[in-house]
N, C-alpha and C positions, 0 to 999 in steps of 0.2 A: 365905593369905587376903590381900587389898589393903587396903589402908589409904585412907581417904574422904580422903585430900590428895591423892592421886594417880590418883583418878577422870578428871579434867581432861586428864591426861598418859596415860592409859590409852585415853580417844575417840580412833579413828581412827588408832592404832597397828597395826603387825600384828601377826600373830597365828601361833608358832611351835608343832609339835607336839613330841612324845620326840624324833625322830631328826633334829632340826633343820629341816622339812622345810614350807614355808610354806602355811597356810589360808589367810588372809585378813585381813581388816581388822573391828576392833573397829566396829562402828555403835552399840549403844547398852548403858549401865553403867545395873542394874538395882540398886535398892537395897530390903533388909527393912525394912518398915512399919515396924516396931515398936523394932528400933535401931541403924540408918539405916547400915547396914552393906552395901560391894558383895555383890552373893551372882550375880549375873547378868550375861551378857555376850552381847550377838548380834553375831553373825559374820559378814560378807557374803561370801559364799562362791560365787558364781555370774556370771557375767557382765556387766559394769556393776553389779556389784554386786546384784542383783535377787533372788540368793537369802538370807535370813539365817535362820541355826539360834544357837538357845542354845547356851550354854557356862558349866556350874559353875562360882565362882573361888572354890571352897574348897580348891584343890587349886592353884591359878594365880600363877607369880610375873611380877613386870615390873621388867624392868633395862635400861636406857638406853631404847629407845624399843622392844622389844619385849615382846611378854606370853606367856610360856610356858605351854601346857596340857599334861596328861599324855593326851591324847587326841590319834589321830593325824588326818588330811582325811574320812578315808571316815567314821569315826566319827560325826564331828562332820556330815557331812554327809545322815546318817542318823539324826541325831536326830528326834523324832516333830513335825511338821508345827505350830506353835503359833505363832499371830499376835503382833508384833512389835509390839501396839499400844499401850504405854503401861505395862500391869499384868499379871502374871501372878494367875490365881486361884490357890489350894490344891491343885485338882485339877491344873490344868496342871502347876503344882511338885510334885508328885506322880509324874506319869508323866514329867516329866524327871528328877528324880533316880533314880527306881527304874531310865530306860535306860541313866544314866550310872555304877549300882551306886555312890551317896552315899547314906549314910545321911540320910533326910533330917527322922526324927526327927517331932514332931507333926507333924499336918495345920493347924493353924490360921495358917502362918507365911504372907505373900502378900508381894507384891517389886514397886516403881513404879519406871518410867524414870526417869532422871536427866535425861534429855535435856543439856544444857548448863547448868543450874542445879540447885544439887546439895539445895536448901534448900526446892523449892515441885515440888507435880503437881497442878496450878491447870490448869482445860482439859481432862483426861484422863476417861477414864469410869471415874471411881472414884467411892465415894461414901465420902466422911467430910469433918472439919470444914477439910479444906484443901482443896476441893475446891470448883469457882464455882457459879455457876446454871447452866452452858452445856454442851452436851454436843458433844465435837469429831468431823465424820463424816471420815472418811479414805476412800480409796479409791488401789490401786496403780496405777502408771503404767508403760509399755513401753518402754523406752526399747535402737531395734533400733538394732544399726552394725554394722559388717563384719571379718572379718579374714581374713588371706592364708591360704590354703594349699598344699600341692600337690596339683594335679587330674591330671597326667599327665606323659608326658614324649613328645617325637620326636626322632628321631635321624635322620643322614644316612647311608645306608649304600653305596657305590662296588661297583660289580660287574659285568661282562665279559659279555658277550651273543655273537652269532653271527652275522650277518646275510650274506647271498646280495645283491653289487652286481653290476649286467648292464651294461657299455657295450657300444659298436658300433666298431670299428677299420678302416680301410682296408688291406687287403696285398697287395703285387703276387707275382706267381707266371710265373716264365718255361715257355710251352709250346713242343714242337717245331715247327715251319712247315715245311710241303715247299714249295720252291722248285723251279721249272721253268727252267730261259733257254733258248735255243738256242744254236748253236754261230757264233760270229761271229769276225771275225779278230782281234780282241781276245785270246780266250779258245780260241782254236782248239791256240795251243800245248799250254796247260794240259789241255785235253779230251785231247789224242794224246800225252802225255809218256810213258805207262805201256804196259803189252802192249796188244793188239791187242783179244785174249779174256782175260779174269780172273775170279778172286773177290774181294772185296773187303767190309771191313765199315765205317764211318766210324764217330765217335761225339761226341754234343755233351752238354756238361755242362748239367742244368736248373736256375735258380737259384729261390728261393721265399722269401716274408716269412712271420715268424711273430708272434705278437704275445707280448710282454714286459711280465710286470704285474711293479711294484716298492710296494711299501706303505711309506710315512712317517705317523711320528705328531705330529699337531700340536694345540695345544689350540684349543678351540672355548669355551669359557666357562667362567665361576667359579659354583657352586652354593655358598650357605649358607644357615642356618638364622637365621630373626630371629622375633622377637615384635612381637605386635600387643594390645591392650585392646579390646576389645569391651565393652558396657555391655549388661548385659540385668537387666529386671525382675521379680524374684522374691519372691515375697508369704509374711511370714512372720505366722502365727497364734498366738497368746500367751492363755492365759486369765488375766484378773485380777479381783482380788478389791474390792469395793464395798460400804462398808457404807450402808446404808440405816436410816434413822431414822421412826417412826411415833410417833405420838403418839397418847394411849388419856384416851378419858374427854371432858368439855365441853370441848373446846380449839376457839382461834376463830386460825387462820391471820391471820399478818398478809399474807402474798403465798399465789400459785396454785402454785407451786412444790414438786414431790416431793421432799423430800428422802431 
């Protein structure tokens, strides 16, 4: 159980379960009507803080700046659905202790915020002698922002193809020519140097180009991978909660105003 000196030091600490393992942060130290003792603790457990559940502190200790519960996240974060406004009724302390298995003993016992002063719930929608003429309406507010994740990944991957290249090449090719001359005095020796009658065969060698492919590898460019930001518009939808006040019997508005 905590001690009312250390309500103060208990706002806005966090908030450890059994296996050391963090919930969240203390929002608001509820205290019993009747002898003014903490019994209550809401826990902002949800993103910007936007969700808060109860928490027993009959079972709660706090040393340096954390406050220990014997309940672990999921727990606590499944506690039964109770507005954070001010006051708990009997009933609502009723079905929190029976989910929290505390014994919680009469029904008559009811618990008011502490808010930052531990001595007044002036404002709240209680009714007894500490209590104003005015009745405070609240209403939740959304408060969206963003955070990273990982959406994917891409990778570069290197790998070897096939491709058919067609050029066009010039090659020369030697063919045989039959040559004619006559017989002139020039060449008259040569034509009569051998028999008269023979046989004879000659033979000329044919030359021919062919074409020669060689392959070198050289590099053609650098590939990497980079990142870019893109900004896109995504609408997110929140339900929240609004109290509304009505007023019953001869009452004479001072403005037009629903509240």
């Amino acid at each position: 159980m905590l001690e009312q000196n250390q309500i103060d030091q208990v706002t806005g600490s966090d908030v450890y379960g059994p296996d050391d393992s963090k919930i969240g942060k203390v929002g608001q130290v509820y205290l019993d009507d009747q002898t003014g003792q903490p019994d209550w603790a809401t826990v902002n457990t949800g993103l910007f803080g936007t969700n808060e559940s109860f928490i027993p502190l009959s079972d709660a200790s706090f040393s340096g700046d954390r406050l220990r519960v014997p309940y672990d996240k999921d727990k606590v974060k499944g506690s039964p659905n109770v507005a954070a406004d001010g006051h708990l009724s009997p009933e609502e302390e009723q079905e929190l202790y029976r989910y929290y298995g505390v014994d919680y003993g009469s029904y008559d016992n009811t618990t008011t915020n502490t808010g930052t002063n531990t001595t007044t719930t002036e404002g709240y929608d209680t009714s007894g002698p500490t209590t104003d003429d005015a009745m405070t309406r609240s209403e939740e507010k959304v408060a969206v922002g963003t955070q990273s994740q990982e959406a994917g990944r891409a990778r570069l991957r290197k790998y070897v193809v096939t491709e058919n290249v067609t050029q066009t090449v010039p090659v020369r090719k030697e063919k045989a020519v039959l040559e004619h001359e006559p017989i002139t005095d020039a060449n008259r020796g040569d034509a009569t140097s051998g028999p008269s009658i023979s046989e004879e065969e000659h033979e000329v060698v044919l030359h021919e180009e062919t074409p020669v492919v060689q392959k070198t590898t050289e590099a053609v460019e650098r590939v990497k991978l980079g990142t870019e930001s893109v900004t896109e518009q995504e609408t997110v939808t929140e339900e929240v909660r609004k109290e509304r006040i009505e007023a019953e019997g001869d009452v004479v508005s001072d403005d037009s105003r629903r509240v």
